[in-house]
Structure formats: C-alpha cells, structure tokens
N, C-alpha and C positions, 0 to 999 in steps of 0.2 A: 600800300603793299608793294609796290614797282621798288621802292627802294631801299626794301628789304633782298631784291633778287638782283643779281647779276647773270651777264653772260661772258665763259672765260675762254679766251680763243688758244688754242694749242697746236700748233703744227708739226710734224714728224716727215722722214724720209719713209717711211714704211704704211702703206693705209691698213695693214693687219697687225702690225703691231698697236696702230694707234687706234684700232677697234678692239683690242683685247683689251688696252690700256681705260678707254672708255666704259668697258662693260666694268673693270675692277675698282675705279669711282663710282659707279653705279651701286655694285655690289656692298663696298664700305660707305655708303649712304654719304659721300662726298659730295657729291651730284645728285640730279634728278635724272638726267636725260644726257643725251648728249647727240647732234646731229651735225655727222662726217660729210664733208666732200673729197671724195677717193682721187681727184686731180686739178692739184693747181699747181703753179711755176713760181716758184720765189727768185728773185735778184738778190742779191746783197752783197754783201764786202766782208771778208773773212780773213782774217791773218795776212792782209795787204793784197788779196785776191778779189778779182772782182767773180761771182757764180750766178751761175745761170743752171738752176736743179728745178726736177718734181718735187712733188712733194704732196702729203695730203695734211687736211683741216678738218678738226670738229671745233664746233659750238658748244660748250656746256654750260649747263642752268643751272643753276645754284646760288645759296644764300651768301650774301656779301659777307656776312661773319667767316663762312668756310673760306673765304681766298687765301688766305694765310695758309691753310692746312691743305689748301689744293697747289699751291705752288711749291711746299715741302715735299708732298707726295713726288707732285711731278719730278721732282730735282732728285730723289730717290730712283723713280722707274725708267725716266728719259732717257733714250741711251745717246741725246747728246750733251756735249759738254755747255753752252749756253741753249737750252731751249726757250723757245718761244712761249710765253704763259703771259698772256695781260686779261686784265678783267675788265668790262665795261658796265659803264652802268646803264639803267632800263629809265626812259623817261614814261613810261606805260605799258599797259599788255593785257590782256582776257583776263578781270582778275580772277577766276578761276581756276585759270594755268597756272598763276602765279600763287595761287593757295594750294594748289597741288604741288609745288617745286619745292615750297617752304614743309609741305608735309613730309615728300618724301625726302629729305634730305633729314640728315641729323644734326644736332647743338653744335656748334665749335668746341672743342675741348678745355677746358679750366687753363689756363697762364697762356692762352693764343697771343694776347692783347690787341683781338682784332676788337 
C-alpha cells in the first residue's frame, strides 16, 4: 500500500495563499490532506543572486499516479515562476492512513502517462 502513496512537498512565499492552494487540491480530490508549516527560511541562488527569504511548506498525500496532475495543477495556480513541487516516496505508514489517502483521492485522468 506504501507505494501506492506519496508525499509532495510545495513551498510558497505566502502561508495563505498556500493554505487556499491546499484546501483547492483537497477539494478536486488531488490530495488527501495536506499539513502546512506557516514558517521556514529558504536559501537559494536565483538569477545569479544568492536569497535568504520566508517562506511556508505543506506536506501533501496523495497517490503516486496523481503527481503528474499535481504538478500541472501547481504550475497553473503558483504564482511563482519555478516552484517548488517534488514528490517523495513512502517506505511505510498506518496502513489505514494510507487506505484512507488512496480513498480520498481520485484516479489519474486517461493519457497522464503516469
């Protein structure tokens, strides 16, 4: 069951935006869930700059078929121009969480070729 779920990490400069953004994969059954941390500090190297920003993070669960269609989403809704979207995979978990994430979540759509 573990490796039918993933968890997809998403970061934002905004933690209200990326809790609306959260509830609206929830809503379109892209996700199951999704659990925000409203403050962390990213570093990184940007257009030859080195940044030092806030920033927030959700965790989202969800089936490994939807990454495909979770990272088109995201590249839709993000309002930044590279966002952050990786998916990790689960080496185990309560598999009743994990039978609940596969529930709430719906099929991948017909030519994903995930």
């Amino acid at each position: 069951m573990a490796e039918d779920v993933c968890e997809i990490v998403v970061t934002g400069s905004d933690a209200e935006w990326l809790s609306g953004y959260t509830r609206r994969l929830v809503e379109e059954r892209l996700v199951a869930c999704g659990h925000q941390l409203a403050a962390i500090r990213s570093v990184y190297r940007w257009e030859g700059a080195v940044h030092d920003e806030p920033e927030a993070r959700v965790a989202l669960h969800t089936r490994r078929s939807l990454v495909p269609e979770v990272v088109a989403r995201t590249a839709e809704l993000h309002p930044y121009d590279v966002p952050c979207v990786i998916a990790l995979p689960l080496i185990g978990g309560n598999p009743e969480y994990l039978r609940w994430v596969v529930r709430e979540t719906r099929e991948p759509e017909e030519g994903d070729g995930a």
